[in-house]
MIBASE-555730 format. One record per atom (N, C-alpha, C): residue number from 1; x, y, z. Coordinates in nm, 4 decimals. Layout:
BEGIN
+-------+----------+----------+----------+
! vexba !       c1 !       c2 !       c3 !
+-------+----------+----------+----------+
!   NUM !        X !        Y !        Z !
...
+-------+----------+----------+----------+
//
This chain:
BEGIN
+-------+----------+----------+----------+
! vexba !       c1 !       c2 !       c3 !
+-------+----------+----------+----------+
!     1 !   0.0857 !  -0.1176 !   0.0000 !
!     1 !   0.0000 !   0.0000 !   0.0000 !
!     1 !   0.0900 !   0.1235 !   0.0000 !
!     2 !   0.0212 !   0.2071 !  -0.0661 !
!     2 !   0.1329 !   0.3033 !  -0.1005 !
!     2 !   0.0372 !   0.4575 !   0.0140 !
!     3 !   0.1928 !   0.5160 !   0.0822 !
!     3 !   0.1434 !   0.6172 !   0.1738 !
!     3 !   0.0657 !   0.7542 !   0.0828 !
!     4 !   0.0886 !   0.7512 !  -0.0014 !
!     4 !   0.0119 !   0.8139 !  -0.0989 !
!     4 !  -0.1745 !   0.8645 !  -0.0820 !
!     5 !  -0.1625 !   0.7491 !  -0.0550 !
!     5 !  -0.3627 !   0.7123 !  -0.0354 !
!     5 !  -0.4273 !   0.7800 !   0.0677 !
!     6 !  -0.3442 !   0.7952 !   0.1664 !
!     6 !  -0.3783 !   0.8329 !   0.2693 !
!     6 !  -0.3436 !   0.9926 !   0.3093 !
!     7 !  -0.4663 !   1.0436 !   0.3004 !
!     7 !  -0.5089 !   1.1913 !   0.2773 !
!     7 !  -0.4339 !   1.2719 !   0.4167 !
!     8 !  -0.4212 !   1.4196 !   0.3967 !
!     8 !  -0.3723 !   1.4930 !   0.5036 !
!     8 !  -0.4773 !   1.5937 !   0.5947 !
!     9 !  -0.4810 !   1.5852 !   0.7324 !
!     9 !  -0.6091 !   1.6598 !   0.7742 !
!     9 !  -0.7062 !   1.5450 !   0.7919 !
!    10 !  -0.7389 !   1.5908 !   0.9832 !
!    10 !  -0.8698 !   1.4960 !   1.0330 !
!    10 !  -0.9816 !   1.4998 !   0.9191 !
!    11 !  -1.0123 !   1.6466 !   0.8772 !
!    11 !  -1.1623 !   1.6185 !   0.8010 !
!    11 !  -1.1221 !   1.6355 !   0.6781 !
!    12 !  -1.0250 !   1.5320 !   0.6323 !
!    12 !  -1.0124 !   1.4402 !   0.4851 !
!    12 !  -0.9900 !   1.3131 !   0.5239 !
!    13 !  -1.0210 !   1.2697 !   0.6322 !
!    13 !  -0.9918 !   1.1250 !   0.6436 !
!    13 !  -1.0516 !   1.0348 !   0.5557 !
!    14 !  -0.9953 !   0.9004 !   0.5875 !
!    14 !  -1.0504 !   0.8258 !   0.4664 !
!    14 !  -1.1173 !   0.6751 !   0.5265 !
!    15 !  -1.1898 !   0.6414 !   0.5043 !
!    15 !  -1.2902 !   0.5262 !   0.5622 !
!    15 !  -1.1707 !   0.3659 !   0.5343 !
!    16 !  -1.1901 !   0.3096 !   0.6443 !
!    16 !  -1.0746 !   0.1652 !   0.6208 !
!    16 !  -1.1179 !   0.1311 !   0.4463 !
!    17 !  -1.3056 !   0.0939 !   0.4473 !
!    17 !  -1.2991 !   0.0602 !   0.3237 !
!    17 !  -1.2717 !   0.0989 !   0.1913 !
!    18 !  -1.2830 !   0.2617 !   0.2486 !
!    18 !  -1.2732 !   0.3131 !   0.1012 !
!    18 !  -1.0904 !   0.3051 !   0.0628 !
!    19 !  -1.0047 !   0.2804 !   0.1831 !
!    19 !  -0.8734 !   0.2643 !   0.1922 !
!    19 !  -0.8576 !   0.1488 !   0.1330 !
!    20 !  -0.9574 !   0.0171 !   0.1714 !
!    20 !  -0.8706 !  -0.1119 !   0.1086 !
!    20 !  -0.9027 !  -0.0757 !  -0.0228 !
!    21 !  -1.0139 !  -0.0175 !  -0.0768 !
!    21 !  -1.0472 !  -0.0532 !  -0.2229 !
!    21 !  -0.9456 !   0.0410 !  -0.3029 !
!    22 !  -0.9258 !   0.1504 !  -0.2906 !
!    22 !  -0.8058 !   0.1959 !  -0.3615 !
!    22 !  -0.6896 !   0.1611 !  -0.3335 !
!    23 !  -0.6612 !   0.0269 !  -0.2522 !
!    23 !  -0.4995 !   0.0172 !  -0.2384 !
!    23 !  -0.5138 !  -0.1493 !  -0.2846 !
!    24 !  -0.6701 !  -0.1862 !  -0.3206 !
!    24 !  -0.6746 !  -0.2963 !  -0.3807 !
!    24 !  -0.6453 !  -0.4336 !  -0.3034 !
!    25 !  -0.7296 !  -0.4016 !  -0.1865 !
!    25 !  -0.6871 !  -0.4946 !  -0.0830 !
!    25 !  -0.8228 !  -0.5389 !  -0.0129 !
!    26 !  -0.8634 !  -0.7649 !  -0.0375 !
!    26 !  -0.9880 !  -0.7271 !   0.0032 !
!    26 !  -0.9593 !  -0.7928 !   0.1236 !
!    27 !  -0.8428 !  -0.8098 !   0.1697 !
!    27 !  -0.8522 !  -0.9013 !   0.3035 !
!    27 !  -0.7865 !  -0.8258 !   0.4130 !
!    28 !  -0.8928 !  -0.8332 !   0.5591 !
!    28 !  -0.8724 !  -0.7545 !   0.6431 !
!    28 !  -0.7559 !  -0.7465 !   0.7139 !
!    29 !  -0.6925 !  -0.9039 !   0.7663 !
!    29 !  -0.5518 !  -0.9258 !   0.7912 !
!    29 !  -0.4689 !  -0.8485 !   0.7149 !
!    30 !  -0.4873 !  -0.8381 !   0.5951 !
!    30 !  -0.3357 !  -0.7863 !   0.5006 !
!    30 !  -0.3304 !  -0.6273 !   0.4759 !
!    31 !  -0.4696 !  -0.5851 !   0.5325 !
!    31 !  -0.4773 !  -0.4633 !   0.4847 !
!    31 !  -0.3991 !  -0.4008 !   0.6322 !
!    32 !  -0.4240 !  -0.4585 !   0.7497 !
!    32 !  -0.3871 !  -0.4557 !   0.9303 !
!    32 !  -0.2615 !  -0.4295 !   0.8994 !
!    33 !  -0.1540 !  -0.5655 !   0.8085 !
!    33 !  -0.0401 !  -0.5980 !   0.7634 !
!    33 !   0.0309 !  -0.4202 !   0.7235 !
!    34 !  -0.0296 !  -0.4190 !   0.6487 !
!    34 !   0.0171 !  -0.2863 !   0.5283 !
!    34 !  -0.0071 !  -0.1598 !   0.5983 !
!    35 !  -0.0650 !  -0.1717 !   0.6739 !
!    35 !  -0.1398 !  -0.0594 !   0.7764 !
!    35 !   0.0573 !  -0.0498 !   0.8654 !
!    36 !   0.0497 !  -0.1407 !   0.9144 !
!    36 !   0.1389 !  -0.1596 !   0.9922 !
!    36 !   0.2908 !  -0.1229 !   0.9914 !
!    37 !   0.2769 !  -0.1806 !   0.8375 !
!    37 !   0.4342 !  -0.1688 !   0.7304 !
!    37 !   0.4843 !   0.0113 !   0.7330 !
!    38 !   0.2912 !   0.0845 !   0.7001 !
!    38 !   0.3507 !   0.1977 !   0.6564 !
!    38 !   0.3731 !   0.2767 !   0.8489 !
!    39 !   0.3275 !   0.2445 !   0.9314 !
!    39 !   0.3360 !   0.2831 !   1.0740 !
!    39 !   0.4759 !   0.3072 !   1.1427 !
!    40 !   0.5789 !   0.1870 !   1.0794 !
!    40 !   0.7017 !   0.2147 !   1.1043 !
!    40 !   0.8142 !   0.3315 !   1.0760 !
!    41 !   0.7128 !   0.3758 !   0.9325 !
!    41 !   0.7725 !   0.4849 !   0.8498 !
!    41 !   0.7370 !   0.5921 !   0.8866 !
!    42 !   0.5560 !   0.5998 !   0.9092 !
!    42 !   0.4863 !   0.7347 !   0.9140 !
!    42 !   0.4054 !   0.7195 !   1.0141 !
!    43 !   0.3939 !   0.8851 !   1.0545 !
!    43 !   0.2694 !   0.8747 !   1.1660 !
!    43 !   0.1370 !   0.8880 !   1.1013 !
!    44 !   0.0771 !   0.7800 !   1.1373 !
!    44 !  -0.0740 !   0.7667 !   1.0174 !
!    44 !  -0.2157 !   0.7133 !   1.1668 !
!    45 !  -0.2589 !   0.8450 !   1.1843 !
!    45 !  -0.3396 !   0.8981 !   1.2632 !
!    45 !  -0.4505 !   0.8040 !   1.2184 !
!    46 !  -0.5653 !   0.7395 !   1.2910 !
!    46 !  -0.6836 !   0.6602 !   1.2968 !
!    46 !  -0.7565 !   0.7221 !   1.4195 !
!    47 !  -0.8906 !   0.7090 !   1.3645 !
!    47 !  -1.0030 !   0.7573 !   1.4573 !
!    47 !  -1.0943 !   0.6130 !   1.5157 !
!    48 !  -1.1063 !   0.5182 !   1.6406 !
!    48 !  -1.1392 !   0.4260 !   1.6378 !
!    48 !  -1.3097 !   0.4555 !   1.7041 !
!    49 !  -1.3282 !   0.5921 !   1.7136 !
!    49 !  -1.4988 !   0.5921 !   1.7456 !
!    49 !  -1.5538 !   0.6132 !   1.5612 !
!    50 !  -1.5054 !   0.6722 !   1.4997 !
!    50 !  -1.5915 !   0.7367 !   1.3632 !
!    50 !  -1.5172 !   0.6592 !   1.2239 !
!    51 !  -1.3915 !   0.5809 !   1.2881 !
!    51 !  -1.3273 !   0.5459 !   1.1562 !
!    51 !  -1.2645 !   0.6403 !   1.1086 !
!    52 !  -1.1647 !   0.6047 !   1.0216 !
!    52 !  -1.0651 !   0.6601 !   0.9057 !
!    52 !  -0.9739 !   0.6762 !   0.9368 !
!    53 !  -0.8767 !   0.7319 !   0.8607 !
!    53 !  -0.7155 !   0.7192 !   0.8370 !
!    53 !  -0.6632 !   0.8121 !   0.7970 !
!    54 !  -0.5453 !   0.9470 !   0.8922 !
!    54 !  -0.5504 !   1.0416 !   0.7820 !
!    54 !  -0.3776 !   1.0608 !   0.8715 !
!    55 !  -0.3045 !   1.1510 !   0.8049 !
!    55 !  -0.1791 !   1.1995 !   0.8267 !
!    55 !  -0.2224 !   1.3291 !   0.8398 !
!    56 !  -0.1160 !   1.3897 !   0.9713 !
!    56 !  -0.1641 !   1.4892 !   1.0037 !
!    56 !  -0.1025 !   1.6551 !   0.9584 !
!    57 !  -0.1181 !   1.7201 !   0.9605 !
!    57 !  -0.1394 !   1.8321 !   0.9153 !
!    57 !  -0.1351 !   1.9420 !   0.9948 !
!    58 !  -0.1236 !   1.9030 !   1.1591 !
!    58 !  -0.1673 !   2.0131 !   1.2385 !
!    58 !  -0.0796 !   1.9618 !   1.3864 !
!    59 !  -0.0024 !   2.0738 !   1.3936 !
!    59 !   0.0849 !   2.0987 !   1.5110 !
!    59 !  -0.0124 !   2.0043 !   1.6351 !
!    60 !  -0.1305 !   2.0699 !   1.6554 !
!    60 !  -0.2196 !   2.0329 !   1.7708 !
!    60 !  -0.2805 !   1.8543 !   1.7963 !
!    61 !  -0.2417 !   1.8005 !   1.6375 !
!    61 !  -0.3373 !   1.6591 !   1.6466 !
!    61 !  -0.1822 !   1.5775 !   1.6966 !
!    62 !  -0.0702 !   1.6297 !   1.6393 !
!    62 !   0.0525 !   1.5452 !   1.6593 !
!    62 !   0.0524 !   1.5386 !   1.7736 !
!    63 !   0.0415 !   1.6738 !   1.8837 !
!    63 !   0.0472 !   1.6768 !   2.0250 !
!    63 !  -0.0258 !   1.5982 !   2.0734 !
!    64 !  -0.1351 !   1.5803 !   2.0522 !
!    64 !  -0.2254 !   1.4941 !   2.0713 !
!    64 !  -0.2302 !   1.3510 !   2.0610 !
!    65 !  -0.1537 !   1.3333 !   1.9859 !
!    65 !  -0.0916 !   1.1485 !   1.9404 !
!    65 !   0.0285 !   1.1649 !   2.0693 !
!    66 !   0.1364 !   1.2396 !   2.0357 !
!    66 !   0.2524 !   1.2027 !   2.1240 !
!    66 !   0.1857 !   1.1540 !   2.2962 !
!    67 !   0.0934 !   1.2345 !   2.3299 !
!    67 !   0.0101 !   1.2486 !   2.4886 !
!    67 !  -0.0084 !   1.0855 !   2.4678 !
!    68 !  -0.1098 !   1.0781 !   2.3675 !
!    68 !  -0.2125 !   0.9431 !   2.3818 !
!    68 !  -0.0855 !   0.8358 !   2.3741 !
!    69 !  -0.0081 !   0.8373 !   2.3100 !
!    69 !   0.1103 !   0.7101 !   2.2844 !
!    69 !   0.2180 !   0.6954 !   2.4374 !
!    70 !   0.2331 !   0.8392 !   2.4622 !
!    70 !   0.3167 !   0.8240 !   2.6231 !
!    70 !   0.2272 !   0.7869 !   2.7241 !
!    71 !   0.0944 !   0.8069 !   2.7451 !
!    71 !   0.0093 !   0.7210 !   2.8165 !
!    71 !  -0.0229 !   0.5827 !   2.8028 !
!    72 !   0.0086 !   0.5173 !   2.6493 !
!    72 !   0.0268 !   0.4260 !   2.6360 !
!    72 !   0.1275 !   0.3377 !   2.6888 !
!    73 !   0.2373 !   0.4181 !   2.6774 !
!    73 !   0.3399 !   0.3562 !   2.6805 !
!    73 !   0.3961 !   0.3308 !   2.8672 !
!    74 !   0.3150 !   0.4192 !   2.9404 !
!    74 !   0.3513 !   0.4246 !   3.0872 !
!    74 !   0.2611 !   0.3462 !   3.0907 !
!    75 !   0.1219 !   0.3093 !   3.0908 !
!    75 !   0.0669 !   0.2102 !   3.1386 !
!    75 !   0.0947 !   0.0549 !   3.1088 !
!    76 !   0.1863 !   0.0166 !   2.9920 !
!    76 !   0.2413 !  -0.0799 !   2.9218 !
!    76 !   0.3571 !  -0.1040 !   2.9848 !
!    77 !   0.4446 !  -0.0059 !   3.0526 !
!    77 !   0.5363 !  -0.0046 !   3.1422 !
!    77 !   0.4867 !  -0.0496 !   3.2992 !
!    78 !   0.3782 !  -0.0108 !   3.3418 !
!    78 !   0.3414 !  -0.0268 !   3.4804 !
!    78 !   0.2890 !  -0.1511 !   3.4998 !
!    79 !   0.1673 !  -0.1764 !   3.3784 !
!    79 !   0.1881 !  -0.3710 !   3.3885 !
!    79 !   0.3114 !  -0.4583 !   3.4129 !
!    80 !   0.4175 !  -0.3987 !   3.2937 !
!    80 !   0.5175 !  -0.5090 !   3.3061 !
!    80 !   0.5801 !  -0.4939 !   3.4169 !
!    81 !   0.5707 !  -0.4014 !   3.5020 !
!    81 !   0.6428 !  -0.4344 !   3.6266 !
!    81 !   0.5525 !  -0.5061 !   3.7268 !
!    82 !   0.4064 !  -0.4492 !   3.7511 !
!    82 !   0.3787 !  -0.5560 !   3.8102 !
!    82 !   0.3754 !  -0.6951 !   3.7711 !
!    83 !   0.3648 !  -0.7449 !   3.6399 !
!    83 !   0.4098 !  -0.8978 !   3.6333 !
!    83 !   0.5618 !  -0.9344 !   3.6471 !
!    84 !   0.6690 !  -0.8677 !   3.6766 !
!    84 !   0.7659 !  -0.8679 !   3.6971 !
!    84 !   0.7662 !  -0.8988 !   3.8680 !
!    85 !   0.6925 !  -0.8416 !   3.9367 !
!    85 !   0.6331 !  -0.8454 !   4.0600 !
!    85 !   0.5893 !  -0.9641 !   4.1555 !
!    86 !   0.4819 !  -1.0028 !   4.0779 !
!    86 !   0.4103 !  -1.1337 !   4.0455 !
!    86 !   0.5017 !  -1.2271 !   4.0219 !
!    87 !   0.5767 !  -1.2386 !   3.9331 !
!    87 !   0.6588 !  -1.3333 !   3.8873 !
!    87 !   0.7949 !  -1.3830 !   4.0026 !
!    88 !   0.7993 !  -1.2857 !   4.0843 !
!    88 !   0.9033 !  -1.2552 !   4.1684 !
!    88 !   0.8598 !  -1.3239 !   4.2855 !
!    89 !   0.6990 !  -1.2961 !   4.2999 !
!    89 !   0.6316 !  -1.3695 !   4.4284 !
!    89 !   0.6087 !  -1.4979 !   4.4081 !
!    90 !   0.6035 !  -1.5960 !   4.2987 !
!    90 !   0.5591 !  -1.7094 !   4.1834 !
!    90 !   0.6991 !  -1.7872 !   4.2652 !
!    91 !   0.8311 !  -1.6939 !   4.1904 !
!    91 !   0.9142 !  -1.7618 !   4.2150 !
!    91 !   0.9495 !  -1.8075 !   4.3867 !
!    92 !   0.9093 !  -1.7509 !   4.4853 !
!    92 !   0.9470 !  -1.7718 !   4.5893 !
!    92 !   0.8634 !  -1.8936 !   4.6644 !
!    93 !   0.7627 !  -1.9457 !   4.5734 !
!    93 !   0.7047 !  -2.0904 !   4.6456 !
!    93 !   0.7472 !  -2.1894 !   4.6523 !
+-------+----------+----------+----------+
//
């Protein structure tokens, strides 16, 4: 899938389906796949209440990703320590 497709600006986003059909993709796994491929490269913004797919355009939405991804990323951090935790108490039986 080419990063091309994928429009700039929340209100040009583009619907998953109308994404697979111009990138010619009818299977949902591969489209996830390609989704993924281009994620490593680019920041490619998704809306998971309304749908779509767009690259951003605006100082304010990036800020807005970096927030949502470092909250991600501390709570993904705070699990693994408590199973690090857990695992620590596991081992002592």
């Amino acid at each position: 899938m080419n990063i091309e497709l994928i429009p700039y600006g929340k209100e040009n986003k583009i619907s998953r389906k109308s994404l697979m059909k111009l990138a010619n993709i009818q299977d949902e796994k591969v489209f996830n796949e390609e989704v993924a491929k281009l994620r490593k490269k680019y920041i490619i913004l998704s809306d998971t209440t309304t749908g779509g797919y767009w690259r951003s355009n605006s100082k304010e939405e990036l800020q807005d990703f970096i927030k949502k991804y470092q909250r991600r990323s501390y709570d993904n951090s705070r699990m693994i320590m408590l199973a690090y935790k857990e695992l620590e108490e596991m081992e002592k039986w």
